[in-house]
C-alpha positions in Angstrom: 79.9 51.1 14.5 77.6 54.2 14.2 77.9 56.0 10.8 76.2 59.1 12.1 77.3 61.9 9.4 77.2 60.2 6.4 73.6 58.3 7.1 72.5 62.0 8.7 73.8 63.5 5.3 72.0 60.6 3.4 68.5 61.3 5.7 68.4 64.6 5.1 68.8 64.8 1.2 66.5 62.4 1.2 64.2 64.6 3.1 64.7 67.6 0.7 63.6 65.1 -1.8 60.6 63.7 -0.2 59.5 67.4 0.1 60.0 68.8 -3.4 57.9 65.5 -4.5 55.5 65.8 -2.1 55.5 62.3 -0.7 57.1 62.9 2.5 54.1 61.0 4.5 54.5 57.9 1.9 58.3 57.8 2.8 57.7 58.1 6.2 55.3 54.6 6.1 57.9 52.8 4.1 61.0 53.9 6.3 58.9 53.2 9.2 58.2 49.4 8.2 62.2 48.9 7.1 63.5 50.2 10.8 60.7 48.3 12.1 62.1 45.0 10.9 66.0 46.3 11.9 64.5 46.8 15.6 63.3 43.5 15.5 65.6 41.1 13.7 69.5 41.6 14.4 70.0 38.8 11.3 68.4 41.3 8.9 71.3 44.1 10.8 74.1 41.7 10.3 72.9 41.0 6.8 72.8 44.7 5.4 76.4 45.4 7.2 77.9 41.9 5.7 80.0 43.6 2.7 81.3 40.3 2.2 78.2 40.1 0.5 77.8 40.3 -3.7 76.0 44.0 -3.5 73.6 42.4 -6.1 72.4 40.2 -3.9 71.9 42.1 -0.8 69.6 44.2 -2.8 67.6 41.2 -4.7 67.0 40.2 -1.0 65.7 43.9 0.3 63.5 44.2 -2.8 62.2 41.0 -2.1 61.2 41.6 1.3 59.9 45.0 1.1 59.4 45.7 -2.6 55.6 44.6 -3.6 54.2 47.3 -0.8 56.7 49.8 -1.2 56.0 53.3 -2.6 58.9 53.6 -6.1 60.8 56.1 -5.0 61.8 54.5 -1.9 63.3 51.6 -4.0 65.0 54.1 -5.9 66.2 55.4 -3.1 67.5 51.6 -1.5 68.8 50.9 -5.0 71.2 54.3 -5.4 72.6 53.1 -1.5 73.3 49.9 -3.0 74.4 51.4 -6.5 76.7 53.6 -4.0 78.2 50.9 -1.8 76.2 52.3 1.5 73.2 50.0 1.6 75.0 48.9 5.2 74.1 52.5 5.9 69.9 51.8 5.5 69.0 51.4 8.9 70.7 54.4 10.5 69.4 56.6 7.5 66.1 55.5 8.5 66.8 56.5 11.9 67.6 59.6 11.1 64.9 61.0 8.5 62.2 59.8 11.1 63.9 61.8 13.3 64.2 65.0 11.2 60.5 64.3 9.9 59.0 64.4 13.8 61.6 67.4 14.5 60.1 69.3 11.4 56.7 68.5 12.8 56.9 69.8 16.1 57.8 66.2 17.8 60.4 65.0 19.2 61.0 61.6 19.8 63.1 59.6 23.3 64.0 56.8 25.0 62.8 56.4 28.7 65.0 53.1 29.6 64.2 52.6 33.7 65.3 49.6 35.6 61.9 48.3 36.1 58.3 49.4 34.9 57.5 52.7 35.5 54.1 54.6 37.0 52.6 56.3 34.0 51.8 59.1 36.2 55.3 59.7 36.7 56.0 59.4 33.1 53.0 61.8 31.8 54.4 64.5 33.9 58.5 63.8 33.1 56.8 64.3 29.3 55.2 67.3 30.1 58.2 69.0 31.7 60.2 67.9 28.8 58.2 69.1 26.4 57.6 72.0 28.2 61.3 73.2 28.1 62.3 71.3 24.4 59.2 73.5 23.2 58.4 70.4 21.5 55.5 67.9 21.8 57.9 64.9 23.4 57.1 61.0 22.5 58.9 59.0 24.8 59.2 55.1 24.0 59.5 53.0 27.0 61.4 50.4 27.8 62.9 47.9 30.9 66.6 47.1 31.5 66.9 45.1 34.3 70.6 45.5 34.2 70.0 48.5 35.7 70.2 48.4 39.7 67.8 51.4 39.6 66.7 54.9 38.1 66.5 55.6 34.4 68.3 56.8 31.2 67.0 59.4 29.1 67.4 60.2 25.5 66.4 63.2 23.7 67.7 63.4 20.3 72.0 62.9 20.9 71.5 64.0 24.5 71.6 61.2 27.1 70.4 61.9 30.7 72.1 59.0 33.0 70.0 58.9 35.9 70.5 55.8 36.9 72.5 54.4 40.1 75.5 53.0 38.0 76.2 56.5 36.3 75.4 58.5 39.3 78.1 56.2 40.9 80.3 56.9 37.7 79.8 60.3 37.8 80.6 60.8 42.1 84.0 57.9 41.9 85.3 60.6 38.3 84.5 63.7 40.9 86.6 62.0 43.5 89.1 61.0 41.4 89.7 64.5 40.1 89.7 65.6 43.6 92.1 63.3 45.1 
């Protein structure tokens, strides 16, 4: 379940914070390092979203694995979710104040999925012509589905570009439908 508006609300007053203390590039490190260990550990996912879970506990357990190298007021920050009852909501809050720190620096950060591994060639000038019209400096992070019969997907931000054979296929069998 996606809780886009309330983390988005969360990421960006936590952004106008981070600004008006100056520490935005220490938050950034720290936020970085907790989505980092969401991407890679769908335990750590399941745990944060468990509210069967004593609140108390769930935070012991995220001070404990990212308190001793964290900068203060990003604790604070994890312990007024928890204080709040939105701690499940830390991942997609980090999602989105990375997001909102590369769009205020002139980035803007995608997804190239492609069915299998793609020519860099073709993806240095796809990233040039995306920048080029976004007027944006566009970071693309690659990855493989091989679910994919072939083609690619594309994300930019909430846009998603379905290039791939299964959503052109999608797209012509809903034209015809309409049609006929």
């Amino acid at each position: 379940m996606s809780y886009g508006r309330i983390a988005a609300r969360y990421a960006t007053a936590l952004m106008k914070y981070a600004e008006e203390q100056n520490i935005v590039d220490k938050l950034v490190f720290d936020i970085d390092q907790i989505r980092t260990v969401g991407d890679g550990s769908p335990e750590f996912v399941s745990f944060l979203r468990n509210r069967s879970l004593v609140s108390l506990e769930r935070l012991k357990t995220v001070e404990t694995i990212f308190g001793s190298n964290t900068h203060p007021e990003t604790l604070r920050f994890i312990r007024f979710l928890n204080d709040r009852g939105r701690l499940y909501l830390l991942l997609d809050i980090c999602s989105d104040f990375l997001e909102k720190v590369a769009f205020n620096r002139g980035l803007l950060e995608g997804e190239l999925i492609s069915s299998r591994k793609l020519d860099i060639t073709f993806v240095e000038k796809l990233t040039k012509k995306l920048s080029d019209s976004n007027g944006k400096k566009v970071m693309l992070n690659l990855s493989v589905d091989e679910e994919l019969i072939g083609g690619f997907k594309l994300r930019l931000g909430d846009i998603v570009y379905d290039y791939s054979i299964a959503g052109q296929l999608a797209l012509v069998e809903k034209e015809l439908s309409e049609k006929y």
